[in-house]
C-alpha positions as CSV (number, residue, x, y, z in Angstrom):
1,X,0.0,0.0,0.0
2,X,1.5,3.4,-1.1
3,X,1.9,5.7,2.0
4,X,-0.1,8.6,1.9
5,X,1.1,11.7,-0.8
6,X,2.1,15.3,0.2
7,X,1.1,17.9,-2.0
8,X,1.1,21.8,-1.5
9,X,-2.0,23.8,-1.4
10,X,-2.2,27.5,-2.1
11,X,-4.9,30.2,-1.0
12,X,-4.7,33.8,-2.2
13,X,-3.2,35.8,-5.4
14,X,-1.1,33.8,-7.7
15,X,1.6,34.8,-10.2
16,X,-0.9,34.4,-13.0
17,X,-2.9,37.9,-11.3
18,X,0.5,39.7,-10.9
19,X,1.0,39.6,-14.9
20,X,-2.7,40.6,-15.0
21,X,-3.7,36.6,-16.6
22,X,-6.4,34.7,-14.9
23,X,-5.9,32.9,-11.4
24,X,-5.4,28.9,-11.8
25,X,-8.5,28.4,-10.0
26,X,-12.4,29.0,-9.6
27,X,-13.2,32.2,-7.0
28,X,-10.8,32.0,-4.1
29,X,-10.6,28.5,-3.3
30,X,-7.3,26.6,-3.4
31,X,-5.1,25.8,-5.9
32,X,-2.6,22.6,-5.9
33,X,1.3,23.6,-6.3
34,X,2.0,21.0,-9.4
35,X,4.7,18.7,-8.3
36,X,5.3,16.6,-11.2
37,X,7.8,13.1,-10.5
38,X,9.3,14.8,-7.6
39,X,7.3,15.8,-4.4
40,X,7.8,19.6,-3.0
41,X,9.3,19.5,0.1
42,X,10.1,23.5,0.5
43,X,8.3,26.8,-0.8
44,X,9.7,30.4,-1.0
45,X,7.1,33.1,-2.5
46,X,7.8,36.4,-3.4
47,X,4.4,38.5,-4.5
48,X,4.8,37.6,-8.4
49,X,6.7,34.1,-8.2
50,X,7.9,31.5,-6.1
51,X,11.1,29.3,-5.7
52,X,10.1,25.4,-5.0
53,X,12.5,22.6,-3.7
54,X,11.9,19.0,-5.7
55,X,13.9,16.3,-5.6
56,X,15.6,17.4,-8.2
57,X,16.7,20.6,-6.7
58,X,15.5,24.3,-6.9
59,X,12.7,25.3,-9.5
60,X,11.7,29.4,-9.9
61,X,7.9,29.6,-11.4
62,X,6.3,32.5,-12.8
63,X,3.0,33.1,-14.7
64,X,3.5,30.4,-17.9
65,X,7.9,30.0,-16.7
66,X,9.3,26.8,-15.1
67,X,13.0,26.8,-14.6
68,X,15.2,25.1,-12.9
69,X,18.0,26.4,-10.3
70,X,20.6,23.7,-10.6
71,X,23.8,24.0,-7.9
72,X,21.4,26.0,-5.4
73,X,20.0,24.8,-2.1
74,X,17.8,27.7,-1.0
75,X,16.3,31.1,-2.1
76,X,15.5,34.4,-0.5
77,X,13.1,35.9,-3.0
78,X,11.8,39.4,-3.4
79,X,10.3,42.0,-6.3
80,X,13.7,43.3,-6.7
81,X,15.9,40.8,-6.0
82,X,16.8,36.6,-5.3
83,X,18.8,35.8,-3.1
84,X,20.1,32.5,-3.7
85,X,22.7,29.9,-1.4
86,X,24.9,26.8,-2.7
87,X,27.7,24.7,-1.0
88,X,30.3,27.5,-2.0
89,X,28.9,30.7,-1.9
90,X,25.5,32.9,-2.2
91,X,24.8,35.4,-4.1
92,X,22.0,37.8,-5.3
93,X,20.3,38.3,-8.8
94,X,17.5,40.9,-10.0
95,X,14.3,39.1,-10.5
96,X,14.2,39.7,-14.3
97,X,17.6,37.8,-14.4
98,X,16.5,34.6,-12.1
99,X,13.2,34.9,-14.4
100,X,14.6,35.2,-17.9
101,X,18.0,34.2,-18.0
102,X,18.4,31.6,-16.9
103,X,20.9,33.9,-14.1
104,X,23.7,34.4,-16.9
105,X,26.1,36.9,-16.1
106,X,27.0,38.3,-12.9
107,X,25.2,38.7,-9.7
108,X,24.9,41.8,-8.4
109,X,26.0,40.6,-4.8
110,X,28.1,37.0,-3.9
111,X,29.5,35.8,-0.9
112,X,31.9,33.1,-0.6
113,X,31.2,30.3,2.5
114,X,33.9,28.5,4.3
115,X,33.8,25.2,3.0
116,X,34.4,23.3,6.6
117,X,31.7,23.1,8.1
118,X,29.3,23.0,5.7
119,X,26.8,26.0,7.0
120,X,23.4,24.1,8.1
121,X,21.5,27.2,9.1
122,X,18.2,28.4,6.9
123,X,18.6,31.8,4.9
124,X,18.5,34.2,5.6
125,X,21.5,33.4,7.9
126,X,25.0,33.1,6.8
127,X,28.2,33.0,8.4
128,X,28.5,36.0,10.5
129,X,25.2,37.6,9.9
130,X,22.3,37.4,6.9
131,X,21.6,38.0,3.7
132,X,18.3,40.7,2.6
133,X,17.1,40.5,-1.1
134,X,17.7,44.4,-1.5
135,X,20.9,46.3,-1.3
136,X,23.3,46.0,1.1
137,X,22.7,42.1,0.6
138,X,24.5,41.5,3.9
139,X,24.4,42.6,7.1
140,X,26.7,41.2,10.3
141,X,25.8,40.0,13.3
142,X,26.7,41.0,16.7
143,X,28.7,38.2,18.3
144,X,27.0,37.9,21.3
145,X,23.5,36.9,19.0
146,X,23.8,33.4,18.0
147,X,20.9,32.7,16.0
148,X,19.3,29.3,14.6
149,X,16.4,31.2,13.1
150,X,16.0,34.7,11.1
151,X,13.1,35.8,9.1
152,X,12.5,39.4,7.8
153,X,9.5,42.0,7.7
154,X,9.2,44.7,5.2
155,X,11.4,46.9,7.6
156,X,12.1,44.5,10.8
157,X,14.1,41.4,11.9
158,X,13.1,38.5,14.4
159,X,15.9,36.3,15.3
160,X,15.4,33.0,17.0
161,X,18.6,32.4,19.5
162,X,20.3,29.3,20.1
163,X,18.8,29.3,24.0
164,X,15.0,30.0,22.1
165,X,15.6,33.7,22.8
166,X,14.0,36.3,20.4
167,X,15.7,39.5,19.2
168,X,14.1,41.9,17.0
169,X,15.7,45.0,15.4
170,X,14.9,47.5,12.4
171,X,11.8,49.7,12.1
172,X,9.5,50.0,15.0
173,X,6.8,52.6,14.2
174,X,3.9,49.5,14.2
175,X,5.2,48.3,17.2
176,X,6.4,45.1,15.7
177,X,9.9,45.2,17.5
178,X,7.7,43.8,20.8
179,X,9.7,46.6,23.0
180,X,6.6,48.5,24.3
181,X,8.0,51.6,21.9
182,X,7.1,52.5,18.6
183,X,11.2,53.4,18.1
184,X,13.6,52.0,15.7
185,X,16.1,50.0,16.9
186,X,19.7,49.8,14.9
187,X,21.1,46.1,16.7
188,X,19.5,43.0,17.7
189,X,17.4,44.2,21.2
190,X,16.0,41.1,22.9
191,X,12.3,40.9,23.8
192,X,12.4,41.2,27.3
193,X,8.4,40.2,27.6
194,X,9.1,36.5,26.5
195,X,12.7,36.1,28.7
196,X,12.2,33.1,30.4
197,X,9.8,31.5,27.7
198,X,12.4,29.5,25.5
199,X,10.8,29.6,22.1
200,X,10.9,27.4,18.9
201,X,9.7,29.4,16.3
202,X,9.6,33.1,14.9
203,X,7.7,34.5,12.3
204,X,7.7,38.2,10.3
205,X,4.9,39.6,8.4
206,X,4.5,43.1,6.6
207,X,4.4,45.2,9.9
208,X,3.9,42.7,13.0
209,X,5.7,39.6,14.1
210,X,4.7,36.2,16.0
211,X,6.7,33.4,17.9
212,X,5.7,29.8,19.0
213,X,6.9,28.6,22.4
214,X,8.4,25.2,23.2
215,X,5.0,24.4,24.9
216,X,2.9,25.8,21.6
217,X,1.8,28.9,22.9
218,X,1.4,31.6,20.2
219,X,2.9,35.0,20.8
220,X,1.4,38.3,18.5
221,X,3.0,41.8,19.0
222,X,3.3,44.7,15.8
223,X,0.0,46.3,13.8
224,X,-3.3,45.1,13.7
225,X,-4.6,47.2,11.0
226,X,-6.3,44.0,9.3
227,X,-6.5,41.7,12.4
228,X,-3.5,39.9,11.7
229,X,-2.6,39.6,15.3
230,X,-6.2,38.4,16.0
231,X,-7.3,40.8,18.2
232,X,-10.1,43.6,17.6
233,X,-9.7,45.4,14.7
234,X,-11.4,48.9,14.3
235,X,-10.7,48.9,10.6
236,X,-12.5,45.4,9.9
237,X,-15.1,46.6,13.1
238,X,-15.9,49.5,10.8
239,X,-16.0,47.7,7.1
240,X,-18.6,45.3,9.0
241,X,-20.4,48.1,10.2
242,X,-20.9,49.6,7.0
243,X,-21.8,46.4,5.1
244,X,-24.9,46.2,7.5
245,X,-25.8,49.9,7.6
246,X,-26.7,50.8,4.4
247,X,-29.8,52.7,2.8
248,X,-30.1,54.9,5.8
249,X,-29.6,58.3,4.6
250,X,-29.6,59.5,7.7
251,X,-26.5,60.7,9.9
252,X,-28.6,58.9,13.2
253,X,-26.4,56.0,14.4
254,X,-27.5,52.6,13.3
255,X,-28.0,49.8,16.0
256,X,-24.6,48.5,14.7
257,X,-22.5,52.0,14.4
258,X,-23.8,52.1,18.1
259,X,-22.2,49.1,19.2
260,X,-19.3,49.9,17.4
261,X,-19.0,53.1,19.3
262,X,-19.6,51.6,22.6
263,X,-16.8,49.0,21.7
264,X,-13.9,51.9,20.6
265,X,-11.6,51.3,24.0
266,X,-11.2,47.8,23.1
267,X,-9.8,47.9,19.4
268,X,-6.4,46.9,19.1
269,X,-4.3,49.0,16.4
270,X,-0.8,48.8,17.8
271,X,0.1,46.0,19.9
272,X,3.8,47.2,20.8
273,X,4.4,44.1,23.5
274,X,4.1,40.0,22.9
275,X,0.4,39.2,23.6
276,X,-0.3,35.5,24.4
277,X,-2.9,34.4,21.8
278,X,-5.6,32.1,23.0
279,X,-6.6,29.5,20.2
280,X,-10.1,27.8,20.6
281,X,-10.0,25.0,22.7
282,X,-6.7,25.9,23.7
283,X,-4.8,24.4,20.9
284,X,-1.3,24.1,20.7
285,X,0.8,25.3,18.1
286,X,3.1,23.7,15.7
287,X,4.3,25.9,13.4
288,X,3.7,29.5,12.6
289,X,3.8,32.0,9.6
290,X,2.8,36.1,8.4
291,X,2.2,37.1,5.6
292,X,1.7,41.3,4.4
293,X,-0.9,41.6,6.7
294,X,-2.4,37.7,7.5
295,X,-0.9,35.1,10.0
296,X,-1.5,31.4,9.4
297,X,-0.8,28.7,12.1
298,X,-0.7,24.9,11.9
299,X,-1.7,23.4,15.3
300,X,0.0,20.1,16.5
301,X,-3.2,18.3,15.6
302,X,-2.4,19.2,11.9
303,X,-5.3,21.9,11.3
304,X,-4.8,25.3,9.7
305,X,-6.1,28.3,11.3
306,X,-5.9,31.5,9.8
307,X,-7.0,35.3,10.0
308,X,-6.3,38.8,8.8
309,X,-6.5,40.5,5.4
310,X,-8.3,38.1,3.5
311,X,-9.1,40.3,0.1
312,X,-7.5,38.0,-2.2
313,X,-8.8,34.7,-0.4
314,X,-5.8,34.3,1.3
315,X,-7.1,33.1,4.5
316,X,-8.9,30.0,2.7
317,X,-12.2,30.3,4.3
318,X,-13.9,30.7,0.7
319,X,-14.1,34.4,0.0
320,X,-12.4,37.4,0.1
321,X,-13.1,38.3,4.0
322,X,-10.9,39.6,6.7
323,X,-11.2,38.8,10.0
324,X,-9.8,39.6,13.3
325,X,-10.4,35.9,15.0
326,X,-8.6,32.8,14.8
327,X,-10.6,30.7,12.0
328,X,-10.2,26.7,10.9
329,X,-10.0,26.3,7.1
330,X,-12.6,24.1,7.0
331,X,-11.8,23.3,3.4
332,X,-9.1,21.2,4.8
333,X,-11.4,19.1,7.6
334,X,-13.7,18.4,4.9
335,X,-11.0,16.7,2.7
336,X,-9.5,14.9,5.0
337,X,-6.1,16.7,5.0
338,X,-3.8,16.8,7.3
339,X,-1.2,20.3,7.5
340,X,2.0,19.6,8.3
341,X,3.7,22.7,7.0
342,X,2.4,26.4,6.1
343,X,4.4,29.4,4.6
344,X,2.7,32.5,3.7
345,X,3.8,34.8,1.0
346,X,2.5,38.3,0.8
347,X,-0.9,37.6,-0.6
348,X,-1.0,34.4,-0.6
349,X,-0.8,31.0,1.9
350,X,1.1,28.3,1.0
351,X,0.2,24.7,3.1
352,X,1.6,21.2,2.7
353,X,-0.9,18.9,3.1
354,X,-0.7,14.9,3.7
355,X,-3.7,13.5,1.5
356,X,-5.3,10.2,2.9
């Protein structure tokens, strides 16, 4: 009997809307990431393309392109530039030479690595600090921050340390550093609200930023403009408000623009410390990622819970809704699949599924 297969599901914009072509599938349900001979095992997506790990090594696909990567391991991807990592070096290429050319010429940026030991930690990391897909390529790391785990916001870093400490550093202005302050901060700071609470996984989105402790507790801290931190949203608050109120012509508040009102002191729009999340029925996390403005969890019991911007169906709850609470995509319990693995892009969510 053939063990069960694992294929890649995606909800939300695809590289066939960013050239302005139609989306691979019906409305705003999901898509399957086509796999061919060899399964998927990794995703990186970038807003208009994404870099997939086969058996056969790295793939970069674009509206109607397939191409392969051959002598690369990973990928850092981005609008302007990719970012990519061998055995020997990394380097970084402008997205319309990784798309069209097959990555002829010269990079624009390369680093060599030492060749003993090979380097084992995930890009963005390199040896002595990280790579960015945008100029200056690479930054150093202090030496007292010895990181397992980096991922990068639009203008932040969270750094996983080796003792499951987090760090964050870079813009501040959304509160997404998880300092209290809305202040920049120029070197790795560590979160003083989760010392003590080893964590095993970090996560940044557009303007907020998310961490799963050893015991799967979900932390949420940076801009809640969309509900992406899960917690009352005044934008989304007021968009449901005016979807029910309609017709009135009057300047009289509504039953609903009444409630809304009454609720004002508890919308969340900066939430510039770690809050602890509180999943229904108390379900522990396994794995976490952010998108732009959406966070996507998959819980130890393999289910997919997601919330936030949701205009381009990226949330997978069958339409183009945001939300501001933790939902199930039920499109998942219904077929019988299991998550294992998610990864969001900007716009879009990116699960790995094991199919029955």
């Amino acid at each position: 009997m053939a063990a069960p297969a694992c294929v890649w599901l995606v909800f939300g914009f695809s590289p066939e809307e960013a050239a302005g072509e139609p989306g691979p599938g019906p409305g705003p349900g999901p898509w399957r990431l086509e796999a061919g001979p060899e399964e998927i095992s990794r995703v990186w997506p970038a807003w208009s393309y994404v870099v997939v790990e086969t058996g056969a090594g790295l793939e970069v696909r674009s509206a109607g392109l397939r191409r392969r990567l051959p002598g690369w391991a990973e990928a850092l991807p981005s609008e302007t530039h990719l970012v990519l990592r061998g055995a020997a070096a990394a380097g970084a290429w402008r997205r319309e030479a990784a798309l069209g050319t097959a990555l002829q010429g010269e990079p624009d940026w390369s680093r060599p690595l030492p060749p003993e030991p090979p380097w084992s930690q995930p890009l963005p990391l390199l040896p002595g600090g990280f790579a960015t897909p945008r100029p200056p390529f690479f930054t150093a790391l202090p030496a007292g921050v010895r990181a397992r785990r980096l991922v990068l916001g639009t203008e932040h870093a969270v750094a996983l340390g080796a003792a499951g400490e987090v760090f964050t550093w870079g813009g501040g202005r959304h509160g997404q550093l998880g300092h209290g302050l809305l202040e920049a901060e120029l070197q790795p700071r560590l979160v003083e609200a989760l010392a003590g609470v080893p964590m095993r996984a970090v996560a940044a989105g557009g303007w907020h930023s998310a961490s799963v402790s050893e015991a799967g507790d979900l932390y949420m801290w940076g801009w809640n403009e969309s509900g992406q931190l899960a917690l009352p949203s005044k934008a989304l608050a007021e968009e449901r408000a005016r979807d029910e109120d309609t017709g009135t012509g009057s300047t009289k508040l509504m039953p609903c623009q009444e409630q809304l009102a009454a609720q004002e002191a508890a919308f969340i729009s900066i939430q510039a410390f770690p809050a602890l999340l509180d999943l229904p029925q108390d379900l522990e996390v396994s794995t976490v990622s952010c998108g732009s403005r959406h966070t996507a969890v998959v819980t130890r019991g393999g289910e997919l819970y997601t919330w936030g911007w949701g205009k381009y169906g990226q949330l997978g709850h069958g339409n183009n809704i945001s939300s501001d609470q933790a939902r199930r995509v039920e499109h998942l319990v219904a077929q019988g699949l299991r998550a294992e693995e998610v990864v969001c892009g900007p716009w879009t969510t990116y699960v790995r599924v094991r199919e029955p």
